[in-house]
N, C-alpha and C positions, 0 to 999 in steps of 0.2 A: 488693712494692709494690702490685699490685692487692688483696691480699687486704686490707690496709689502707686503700683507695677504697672497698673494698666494707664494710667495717668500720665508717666513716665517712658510708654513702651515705644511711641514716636524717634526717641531717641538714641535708641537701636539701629534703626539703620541710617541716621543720618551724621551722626558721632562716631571717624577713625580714631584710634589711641587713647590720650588721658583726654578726659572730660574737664572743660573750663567751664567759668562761667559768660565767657564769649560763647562760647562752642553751643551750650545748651539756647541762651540767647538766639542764635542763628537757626537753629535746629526747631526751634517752635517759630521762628518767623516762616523759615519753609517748611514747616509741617501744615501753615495754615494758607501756602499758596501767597507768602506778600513779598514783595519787592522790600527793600530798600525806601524807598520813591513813597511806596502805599504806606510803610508805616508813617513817615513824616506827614502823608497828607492825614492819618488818621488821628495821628501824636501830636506833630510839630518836631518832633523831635530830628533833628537836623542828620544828614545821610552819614555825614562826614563825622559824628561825632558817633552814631549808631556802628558804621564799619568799625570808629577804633574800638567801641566795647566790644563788639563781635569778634574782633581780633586781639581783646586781652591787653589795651594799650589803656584805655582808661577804666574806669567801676561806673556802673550802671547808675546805682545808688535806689535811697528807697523811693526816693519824690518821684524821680525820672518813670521807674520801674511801674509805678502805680498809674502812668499813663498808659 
């Protein structure tokens, strides 16, 4: 259980109010220092469809997510 607090603890200070699953999203992309830009070069995964899950407009999903 703690190694999972501690797992989680990035998200402390970069998550104000209720926690999404954009939010979290976000929050481990600038936990690890990446752009927007970086993830797509690393993913593919396109900027403009990353903002809208970062922002709770679309669902990540599981296929996306395992990229």
């Amino acid at each position: 259980m703690t190694k999972q607090i501690e797992a989680l603890s990035f998200l402390d200070s970069l998550i104000d109010g209720k926690i999404t699953p954009g939010k979290i999203v976000r929050a481990r992309r600038e936990s690890l220092g990446l752009t927007q830009k970086d993830v797509f070069e690393l993913t593919g995964i396109k900027s403009t469809f990353l903002s809208a899950v970062e922002n709770d407009k679309r669902n990540l999903g599981v296929d996306t997510a395992s990229k």
